[in-house]
N, C-alpha and C positions, 0 to 999 in steps of 0.2 A: 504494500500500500504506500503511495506516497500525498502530500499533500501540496497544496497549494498557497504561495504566498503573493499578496495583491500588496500592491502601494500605487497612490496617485498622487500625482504632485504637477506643479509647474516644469514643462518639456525641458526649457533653457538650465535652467538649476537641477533638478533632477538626474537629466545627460551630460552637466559638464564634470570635465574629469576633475575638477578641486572646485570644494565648494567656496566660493568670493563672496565679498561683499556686494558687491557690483550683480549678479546675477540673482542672488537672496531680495534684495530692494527692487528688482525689476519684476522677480515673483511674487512680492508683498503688493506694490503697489500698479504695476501694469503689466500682469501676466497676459500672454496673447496666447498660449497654448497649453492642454494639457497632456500627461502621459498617463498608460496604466503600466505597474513592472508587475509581471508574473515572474515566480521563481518556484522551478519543483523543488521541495524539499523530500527529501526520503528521510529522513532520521525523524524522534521523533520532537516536538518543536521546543519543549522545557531544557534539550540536551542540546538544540541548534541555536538555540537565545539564552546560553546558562548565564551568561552575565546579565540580562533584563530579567524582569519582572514579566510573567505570562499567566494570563487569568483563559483558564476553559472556558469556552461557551458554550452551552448548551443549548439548543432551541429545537421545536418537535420539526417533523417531516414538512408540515405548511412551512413553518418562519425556513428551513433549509431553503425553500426551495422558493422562496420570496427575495430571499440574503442574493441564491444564486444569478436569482431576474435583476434583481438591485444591480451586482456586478458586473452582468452580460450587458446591461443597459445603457451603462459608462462606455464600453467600448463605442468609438468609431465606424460605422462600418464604409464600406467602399459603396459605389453604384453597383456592383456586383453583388452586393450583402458580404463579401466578406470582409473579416477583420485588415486594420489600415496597421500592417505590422514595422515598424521604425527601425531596428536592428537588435542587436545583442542586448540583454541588459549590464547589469553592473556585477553580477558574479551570478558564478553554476550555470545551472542550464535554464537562463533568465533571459527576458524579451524586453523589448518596450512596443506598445502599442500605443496606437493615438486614441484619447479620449475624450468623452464630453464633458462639460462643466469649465468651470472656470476660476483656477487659484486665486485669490487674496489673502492679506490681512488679516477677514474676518472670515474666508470660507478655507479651508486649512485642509490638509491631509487627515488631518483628527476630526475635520467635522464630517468629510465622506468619513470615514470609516464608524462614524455616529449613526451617521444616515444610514447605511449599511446592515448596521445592528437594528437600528430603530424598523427598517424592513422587515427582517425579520420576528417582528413581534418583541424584542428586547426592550425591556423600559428605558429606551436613553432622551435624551432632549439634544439632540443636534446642535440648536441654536447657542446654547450653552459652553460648546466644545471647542474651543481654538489652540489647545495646546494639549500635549500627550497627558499633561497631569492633570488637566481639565477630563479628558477620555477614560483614561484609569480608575479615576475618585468614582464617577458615573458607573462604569464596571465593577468596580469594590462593590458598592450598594447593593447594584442589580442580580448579582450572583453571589452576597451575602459570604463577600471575603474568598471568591473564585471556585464554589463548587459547581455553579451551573445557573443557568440564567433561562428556565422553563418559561414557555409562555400558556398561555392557557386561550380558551377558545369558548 
C-alpha cells in the first residue's frame, strides 16, 4: 500500500529551487498561479515526518470520498480533460501539476488543506486557518488530541 501526499501553494515559490524573499512576497501579495505537488509515499507517514507532528484523520466512506472530489477539483484540467502536469516535483516520485484557486496572504496552503478537511465532513472552519498552527490547534480539537476525527451523518 502506499499513500499519497498533496501540497498546494503558489507555482513561482513552491518550484523555485531556494526559497527568497522576493518570490514569498510575490506569493503573499500577487500570486498569478497555482500548483498541486503529489508525492507517493510508501513508508508509513509518522516514520516519513518523525520530526513533525502528524495527527490521523479519520473520516467515514462519504467524507473519503468528498476529501477525494475536494482534491480532484483543484487540479487543472487540459481541453482534453486531462490533468495540466508541470514536471518533476521536489523529491521521490513527486509531480507538480497546475491548479485552481489562488494563493495569498489570507488564502494559504493551511487554508486549502482546511477546506479539504472541512469536505470531508471534519469540523474545521477554513476561514480561520492561515498558518500551520492555526491548522493543527483546529485538528487537536477535532480528533480530540489525534485519534480520529468521525463525522457523523
Amino acid at each position: 500500500m502506499f499513500r499519497v501526499e498533496f501540497g498546494w501553494g503558489d507555482e513561482d515559490f513552491y518550484r523555485a529551487p531556494q526559497a527568497t524573499l522576493s518570490p514569498a512576497l510575490r506569493a503573499l501579495f500577487g500570486s498569478t498561479a497555482t500548483v498541486l505537488h503529489a508525492v507517493k509515499i510508501d513508508a508509513d507517514p509518522r516514520r516519513r515526518f518523525a520530526a513533525s507532528e502528524v495527527i490521523e484523520v479519520r473520516v467515514t466512506e462519504d467524507g473519503y470520498r468528498r476529501l477525494l472530489a475536494f482534491v480532484a477539483g483543484t487540479f487543472t484540467h487540459s481541453a482534453t480533460g486531462t490533468l495540466v502536469v508541470l514536471g518533476p516535483g521536489l523529491y521521490g516520485e513527486s509531480r507538480f501539476y497546475q491548479a485552481e484557486g489562488r494563493y495569498s496572504l489570507f488564502y494559504t496552503c493551511n487554508t486549502w488543506v482546511a477546506e479539504a478537511l472541512a469536505a470531508s465532513n471534519c469540523p474545521m472552519s477554513p476561514a480561520a486557518v492561515i498558518t500551520a498552527g492555526n491548522l493543527m490547534s483546529q485538528l487537536r480539537r477535532a480528533t480530540g488530541g489525534g485519534a480520529s476525527c468521525l463525522a457523523t451523518r
